[in-house]
C-alpha positions as CSV (number, residue, x, y, z in Angstrom):
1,X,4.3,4.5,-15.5
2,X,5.7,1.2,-14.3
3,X,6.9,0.6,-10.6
4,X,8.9,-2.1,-9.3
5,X,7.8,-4.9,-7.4
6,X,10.7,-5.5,-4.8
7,X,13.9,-5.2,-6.2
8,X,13.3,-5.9,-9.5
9,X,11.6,-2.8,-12.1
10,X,9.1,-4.1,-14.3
11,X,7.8,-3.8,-17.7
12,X,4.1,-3.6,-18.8
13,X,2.6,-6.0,-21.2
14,X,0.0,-8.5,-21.1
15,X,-0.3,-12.0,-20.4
16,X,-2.7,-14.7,-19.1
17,X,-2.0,-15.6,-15.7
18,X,-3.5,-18.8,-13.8
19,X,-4.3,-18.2,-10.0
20,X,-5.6,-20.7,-7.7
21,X,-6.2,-19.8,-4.2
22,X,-4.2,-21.4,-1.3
23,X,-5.9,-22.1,1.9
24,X,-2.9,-20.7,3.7
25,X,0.7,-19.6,3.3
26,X,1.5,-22.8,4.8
27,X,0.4,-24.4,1.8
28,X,3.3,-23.2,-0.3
29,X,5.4,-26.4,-0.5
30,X,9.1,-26.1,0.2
31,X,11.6,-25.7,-2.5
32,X,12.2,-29.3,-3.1
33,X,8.4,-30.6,-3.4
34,X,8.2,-27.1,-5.5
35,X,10.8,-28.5,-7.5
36,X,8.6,-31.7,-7.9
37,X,6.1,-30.7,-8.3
38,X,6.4,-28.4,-11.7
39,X,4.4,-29.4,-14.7
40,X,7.3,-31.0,-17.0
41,X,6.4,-29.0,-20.4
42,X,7.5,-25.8,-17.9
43,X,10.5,-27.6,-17.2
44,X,11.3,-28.1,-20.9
45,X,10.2,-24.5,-22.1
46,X,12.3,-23.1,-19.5
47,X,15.1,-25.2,-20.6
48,X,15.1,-24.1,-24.4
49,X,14.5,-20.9,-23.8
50,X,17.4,-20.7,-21.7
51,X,19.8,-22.8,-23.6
52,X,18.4,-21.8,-27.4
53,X,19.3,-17.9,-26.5
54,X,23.2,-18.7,-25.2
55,X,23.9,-20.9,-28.3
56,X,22.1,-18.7,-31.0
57,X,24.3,-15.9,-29.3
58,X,27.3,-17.8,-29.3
59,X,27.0,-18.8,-33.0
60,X,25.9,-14.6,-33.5
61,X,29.3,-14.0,-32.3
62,X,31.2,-16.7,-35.0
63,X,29.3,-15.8,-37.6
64,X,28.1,-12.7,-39.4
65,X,24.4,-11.5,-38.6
66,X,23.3,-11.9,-41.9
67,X,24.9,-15.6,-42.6
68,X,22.5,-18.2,-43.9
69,X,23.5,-20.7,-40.8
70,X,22.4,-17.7,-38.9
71,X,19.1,-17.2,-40.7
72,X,18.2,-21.0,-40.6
73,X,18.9,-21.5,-36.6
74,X,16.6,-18.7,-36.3
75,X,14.1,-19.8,-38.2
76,X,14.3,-22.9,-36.7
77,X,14.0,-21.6,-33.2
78,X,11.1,-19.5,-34.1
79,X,9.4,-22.8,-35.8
80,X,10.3,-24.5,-31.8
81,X,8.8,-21.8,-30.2
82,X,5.5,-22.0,-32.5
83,X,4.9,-25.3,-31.6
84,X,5.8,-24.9,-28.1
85,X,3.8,-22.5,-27.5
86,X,0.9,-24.5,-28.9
87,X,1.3,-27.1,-26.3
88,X,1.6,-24.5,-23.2
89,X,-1.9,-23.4,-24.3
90,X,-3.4,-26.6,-23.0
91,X,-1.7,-25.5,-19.6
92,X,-3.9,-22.4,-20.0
93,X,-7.0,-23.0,-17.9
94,X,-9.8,-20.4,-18.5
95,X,-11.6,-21.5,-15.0
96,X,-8.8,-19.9,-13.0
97,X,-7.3,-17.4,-15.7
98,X,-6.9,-13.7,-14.9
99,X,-5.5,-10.7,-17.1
100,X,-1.6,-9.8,-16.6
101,X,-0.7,-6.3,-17.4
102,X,2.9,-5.8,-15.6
103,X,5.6,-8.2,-14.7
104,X,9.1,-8.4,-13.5
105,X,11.9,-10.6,-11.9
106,X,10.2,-9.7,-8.9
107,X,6.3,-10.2,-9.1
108,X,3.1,-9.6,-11.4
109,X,0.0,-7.7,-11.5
110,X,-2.9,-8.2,-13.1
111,X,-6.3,-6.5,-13.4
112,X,-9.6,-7.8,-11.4
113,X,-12.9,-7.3,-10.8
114,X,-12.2,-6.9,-7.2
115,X,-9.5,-6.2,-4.7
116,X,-7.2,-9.6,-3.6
117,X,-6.6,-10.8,-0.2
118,X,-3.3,-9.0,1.5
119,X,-1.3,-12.2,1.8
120,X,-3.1,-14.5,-0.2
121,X,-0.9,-17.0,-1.5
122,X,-1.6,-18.6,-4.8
123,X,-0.5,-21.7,-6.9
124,X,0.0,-19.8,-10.8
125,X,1.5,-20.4,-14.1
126,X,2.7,-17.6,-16.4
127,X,2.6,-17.3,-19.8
128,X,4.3,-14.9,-22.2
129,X,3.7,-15.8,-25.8
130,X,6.7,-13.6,-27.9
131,X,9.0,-15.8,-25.6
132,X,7.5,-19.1,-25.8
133,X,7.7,-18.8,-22.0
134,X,5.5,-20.5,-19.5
135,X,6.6,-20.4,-15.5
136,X,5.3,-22.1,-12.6
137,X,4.8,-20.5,-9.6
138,X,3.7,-19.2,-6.0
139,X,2.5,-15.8,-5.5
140,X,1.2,-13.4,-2.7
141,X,-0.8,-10.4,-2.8
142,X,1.0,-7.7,-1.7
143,X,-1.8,-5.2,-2.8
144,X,-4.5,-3.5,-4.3
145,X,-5.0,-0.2,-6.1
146,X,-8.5,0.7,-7.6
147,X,-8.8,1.9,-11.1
148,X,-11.1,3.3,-13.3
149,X,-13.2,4.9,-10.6
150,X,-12.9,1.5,-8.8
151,X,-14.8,-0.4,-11.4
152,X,-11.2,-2.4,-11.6
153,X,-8.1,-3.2,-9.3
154,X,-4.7,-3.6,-10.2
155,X,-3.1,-5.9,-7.8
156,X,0.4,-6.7,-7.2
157,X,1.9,-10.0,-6.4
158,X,5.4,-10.8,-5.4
159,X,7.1,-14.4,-6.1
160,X,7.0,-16.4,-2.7
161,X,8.5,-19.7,-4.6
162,X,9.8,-19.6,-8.0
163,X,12.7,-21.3,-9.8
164,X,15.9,-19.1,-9.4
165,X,16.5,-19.7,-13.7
166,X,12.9,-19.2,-13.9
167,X,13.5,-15.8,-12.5
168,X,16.3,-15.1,-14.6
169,X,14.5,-15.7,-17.9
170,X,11.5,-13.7,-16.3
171,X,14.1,-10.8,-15.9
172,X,15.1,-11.2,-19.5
173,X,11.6,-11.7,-21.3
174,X,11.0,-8.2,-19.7
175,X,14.2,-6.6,-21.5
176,X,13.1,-7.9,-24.3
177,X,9.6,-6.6,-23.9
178,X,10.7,-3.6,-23.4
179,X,13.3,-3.4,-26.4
180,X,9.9,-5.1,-28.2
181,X,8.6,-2.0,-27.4
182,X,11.0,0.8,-27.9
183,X,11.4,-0.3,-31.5
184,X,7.6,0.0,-31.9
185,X,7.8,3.5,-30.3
186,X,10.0,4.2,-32.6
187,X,8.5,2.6,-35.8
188,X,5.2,4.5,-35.1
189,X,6.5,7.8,-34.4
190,X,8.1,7.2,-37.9
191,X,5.1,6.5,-39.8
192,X,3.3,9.7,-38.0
193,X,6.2,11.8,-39.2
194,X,6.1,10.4,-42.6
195,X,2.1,10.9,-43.0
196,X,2.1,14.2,-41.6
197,X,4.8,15.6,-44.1
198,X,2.4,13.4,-47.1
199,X,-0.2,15.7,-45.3
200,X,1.8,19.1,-45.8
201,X,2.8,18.4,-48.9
202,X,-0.7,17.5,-50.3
């Protein structure tokens, strides 16, 4: 079971996640040398991610689902988000990358080797693949719950400087995650119900 991290619920999936260690809370810069300061290829991902989805809808809405102008912008966004995605990997540093397992419009957490710092702050980028999404960020541990007999911690980390449309796409890559998933759900139990009457009929 999910829980949510402030007050936004969240959705688990996983995703790479770069941390880098702050000295100090103070070190989070304010929201205009934040602003700066963002890597520009986050800048533009953000930017077609949110525009591509309001004029794909838009055109949805004009013409019929299954109308070839339909079926070309899509393809065409997909072939966008391929290459994209492609040139967020080479934001993906493996020195400072860490496994995401939960996010939401509030925070992340992601699974380590050992418990984090209550209150460390971090410098991190977020990636989510299916959404050709990468986000720049700050983060603080909030905490840390053992699993697996304590061989692993899931830790939680709320946003402490993040992009307000940032946050907004954040909040609807995790609806689609979870409508990713329902379908899946759904699709499986499908195929089980389909082999187990093969099964009874055999």
């Amino acid at each position: 079971m999910t829980s949510p991290i402030g007050d936004f619920f969240t959705v688990r999936d996983r995703f790479p996640v770069n941390l880098i260690a702050l000295e100090s809370a103070d070190s989070i810069p304010d929201e205009d040398a934040f602003i700066a300061e963002i890597p520009e290829l986050f800048t533009i991902a953000s930017s077609m991610a949110e525009s591509d989805q309001q004029q794909l809808q838009s055109i949805k809405v004009e013409q019929s689902s299954g109308s070839a102008l339909v079926a070309f912008l899509e393809q065409q966004h997909k072939r966008m988000n391929i290459l994209l995605g492609y040139m967020l990997r080479n934001e993906d540093d493996p020195a400072h990358r860490f496994e995401g397992v939960e996010y939401g419009g509030g925070g992340i957490r992601i699974i380590n080797d050992s418990p984090l710092i209550e209150g460390q702050t971090f410098q991190a980028k977020l990636f989510f693949k299916e959404e050709a999404l990468a986000i720049y960020c700050y983060l603080t541990a909030e905490n840390s719950k053992p699993e697996d007999e304590g061989e692993t911690y899931r830790c939680t980390l709320s946003f402490s400087r993040i992009r307000e449309e940032d946050q907004e796409l954040l909040i609807r890559a995790s609806l689609h995650a979870q409508s990713r998933q329902l379908k899946e759900r759904s699709k499986q139990r499908r195929e089980e119900k389909q082999n187990d009457n093969l099964s009874s009929n055999s």
